[in-house]
N, C-alpha and C positions, 0 to 999 in steps of 0.2 A: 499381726506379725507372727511367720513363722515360729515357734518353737525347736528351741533345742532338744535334744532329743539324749536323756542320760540313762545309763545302764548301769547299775551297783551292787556288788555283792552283797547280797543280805544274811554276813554274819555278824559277829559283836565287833570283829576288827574293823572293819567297818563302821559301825557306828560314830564315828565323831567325824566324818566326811558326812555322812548322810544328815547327821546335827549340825552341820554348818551349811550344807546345803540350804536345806528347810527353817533355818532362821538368817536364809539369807536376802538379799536387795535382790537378788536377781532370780528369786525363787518363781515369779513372775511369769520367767521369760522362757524355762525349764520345764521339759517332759522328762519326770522323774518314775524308774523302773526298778526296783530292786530285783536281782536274778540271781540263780546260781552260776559260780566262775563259766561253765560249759555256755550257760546261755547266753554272757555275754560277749564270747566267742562268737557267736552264730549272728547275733542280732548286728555286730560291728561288720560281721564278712559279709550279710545277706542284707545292709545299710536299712536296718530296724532299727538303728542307732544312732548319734552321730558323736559320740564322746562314751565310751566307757573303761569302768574299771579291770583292765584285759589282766586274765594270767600270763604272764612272760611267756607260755612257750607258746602262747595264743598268737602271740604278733608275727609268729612265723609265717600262718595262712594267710595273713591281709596283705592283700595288693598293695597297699597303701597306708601308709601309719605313720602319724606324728604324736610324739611325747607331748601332753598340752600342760603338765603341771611340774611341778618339785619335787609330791608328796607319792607317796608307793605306801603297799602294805609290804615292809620288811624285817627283818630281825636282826636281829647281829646276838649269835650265840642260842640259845633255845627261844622256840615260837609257841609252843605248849600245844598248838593247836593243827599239827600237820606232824604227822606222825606213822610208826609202822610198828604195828602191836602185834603179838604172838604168843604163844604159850609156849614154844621153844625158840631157845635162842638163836643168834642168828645166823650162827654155823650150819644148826639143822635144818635150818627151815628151806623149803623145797617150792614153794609155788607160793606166792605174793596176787592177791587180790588189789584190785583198780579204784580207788576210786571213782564211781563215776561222775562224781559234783566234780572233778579235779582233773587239771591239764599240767598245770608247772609242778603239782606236786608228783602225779604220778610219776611225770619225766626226771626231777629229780632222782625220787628212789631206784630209777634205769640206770640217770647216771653217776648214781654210788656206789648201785649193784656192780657195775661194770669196771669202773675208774679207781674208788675207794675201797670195795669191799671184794674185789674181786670174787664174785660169787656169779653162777650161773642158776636163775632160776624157773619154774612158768609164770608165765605172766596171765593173767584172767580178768575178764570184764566183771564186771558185778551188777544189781540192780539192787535196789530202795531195802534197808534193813539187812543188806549183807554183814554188817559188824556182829550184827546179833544171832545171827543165822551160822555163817559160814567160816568164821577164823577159830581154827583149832587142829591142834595134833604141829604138822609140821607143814602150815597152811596160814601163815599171815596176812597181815592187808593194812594198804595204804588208808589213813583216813585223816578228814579233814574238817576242818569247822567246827561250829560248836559242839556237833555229836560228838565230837574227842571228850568233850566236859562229862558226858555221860558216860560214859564205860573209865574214866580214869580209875586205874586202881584195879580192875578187871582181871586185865592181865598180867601174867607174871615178868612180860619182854613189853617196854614200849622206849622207841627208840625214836627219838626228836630229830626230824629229817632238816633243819636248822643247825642243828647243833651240829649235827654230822657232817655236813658240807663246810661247816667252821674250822671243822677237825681238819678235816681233809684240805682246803685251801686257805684256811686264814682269815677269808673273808665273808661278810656278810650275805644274807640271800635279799632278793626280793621276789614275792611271790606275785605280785598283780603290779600293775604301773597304769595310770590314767590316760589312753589313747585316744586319739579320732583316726578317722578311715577318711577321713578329709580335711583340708587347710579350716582352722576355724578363725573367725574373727578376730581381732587383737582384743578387741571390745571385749567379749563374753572369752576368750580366756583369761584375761587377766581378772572379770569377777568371778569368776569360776574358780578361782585361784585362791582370789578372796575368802571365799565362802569355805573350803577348805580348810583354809587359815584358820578361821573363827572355829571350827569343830575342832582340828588339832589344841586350838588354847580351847577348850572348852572340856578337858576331859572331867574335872570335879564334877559339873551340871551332868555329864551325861551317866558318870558312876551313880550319882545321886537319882537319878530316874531311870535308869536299868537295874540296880543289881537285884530287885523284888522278881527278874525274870531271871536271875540265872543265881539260887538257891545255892548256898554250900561252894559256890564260886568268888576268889577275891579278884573282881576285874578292875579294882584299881592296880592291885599288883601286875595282871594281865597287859594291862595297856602302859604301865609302870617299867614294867622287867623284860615283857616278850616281843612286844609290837613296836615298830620303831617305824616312822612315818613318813621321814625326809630321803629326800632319792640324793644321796650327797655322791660324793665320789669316790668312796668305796661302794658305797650299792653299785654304782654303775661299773666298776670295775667287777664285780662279783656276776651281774645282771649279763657281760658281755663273757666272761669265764663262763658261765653254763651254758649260753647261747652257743657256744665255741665246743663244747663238749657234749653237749647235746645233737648237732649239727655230724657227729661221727659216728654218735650209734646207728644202727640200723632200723629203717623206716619201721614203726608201729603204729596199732591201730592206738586212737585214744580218744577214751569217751567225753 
């Protein structure tokens, strides 16, 4: 039997999808990929995929895309982990750096810059180690994942690009949502669904067997306070507000 074919972000927000996955019934039937958000972008447009965890502004390139699940990586209020760090703040700051692991989050920060903060700035790609390299003077950057764990504290401006979008409309974000690029089985979405289910209840087991990998980090409190997992109906109210204002900026490039 064919396998299915899954694509997942490999950071800690993450983790209790990918714990439910691989303790699950249908782990079997599953081609399991951890990627970063950009990868699985590509793999879902270029059908190296057939189900992955897309960032929202991902689902704009696919020909083709169905919601197969409930569950999103989102926040309601701060995410801790998507963010725009600086050593000046945000009045001065003059050119913002890219993420390049990052699609919904960079587009975010476009449409804050634009919408919320009214601010005109440059926009820059970046490659591997630019946090540590390149943000300084009046030169910030977008960052995302668990490298935010590593530089917290660093700098003197870090601004929760969650929180910020809370400020400004009220409502919650969602950063990634669980797509296919084609009709999937009612069969394997509904355990797929399952399996999900069981890593969301499973966050004690999985604090218990990570947190020896992320030192000086409380990711109970992380998955407690910042991660918020269910696509309800504020998410998708929030999900289709930045789609909708996103949709009016002007076309950029994004890694």
């Amino acid at each position: 039997m064919e396998k299915t074919r899954i694509s997942i972000v490999s950071y800690l927000n993450s983790k209790p999808f990918l714990y439910g996955i691989q303790h699950s019934d249908i782990l079997s039937e599953l081609e399991l990929s951890p990627d970063i958000p950009s990868r699985v972008v590509a793999k879902l447009t270029y059908n190296l995929a057939d189900i992955g965890l897309i960032p929202v502004a991902g689902l704009r390139g696919l020909d083709e895309y169905h919601i197969v699940s409930n569950y999103c990586i989102g926040a309601v209020g701060k995410v801790k982990t998507v963010v725009l760090v600086s050593e000046a703040p945000l009045e001065e700051v003059k050119e913002i750096l890219m993420d390049y692991q990052s699609r919904s989050s960079v587009l975010l920060a476009k449409v804050l810059a634009k919408f919320y903060w009214k601010k005109e700035v440059n926009w820059e790609n970046t490659c591997a180690d630019f946090h540590n390299k390149s943000i300084k003077g009046t030169t910030a950057g977008v960052l995302i994942g668990d490298r935010v764990f590593d530089v917290e504290g660093r700098y003197a401006y870090c601004y929760d690009l969650s929180e910020e979008w809370q400020k400004f409309t009220g409502l919650p974000f969602v950063f990634a949502v669980w797509a296919s690029n084609k009709k999937i089985s009612k069969k394997v979405e509904a355990g797929f669904n399952t399996a999900l289910e069981l890593g969301v209840n499973s966050i004690a087991e999985i604090v218990k067997f990570e947190q020896e990998n992320y030192p000086g980090v409380d990711i109970e409190a992380y998955f407690r306070d910042n991660i918020s997992f269910n696509l309800d109906v504020e998410k998708q109210k929030g999900m289709k507000k930045f789609l909708e204002l996103a949709q009016k900026l002007e076309p950029v490039a994004l890694t």
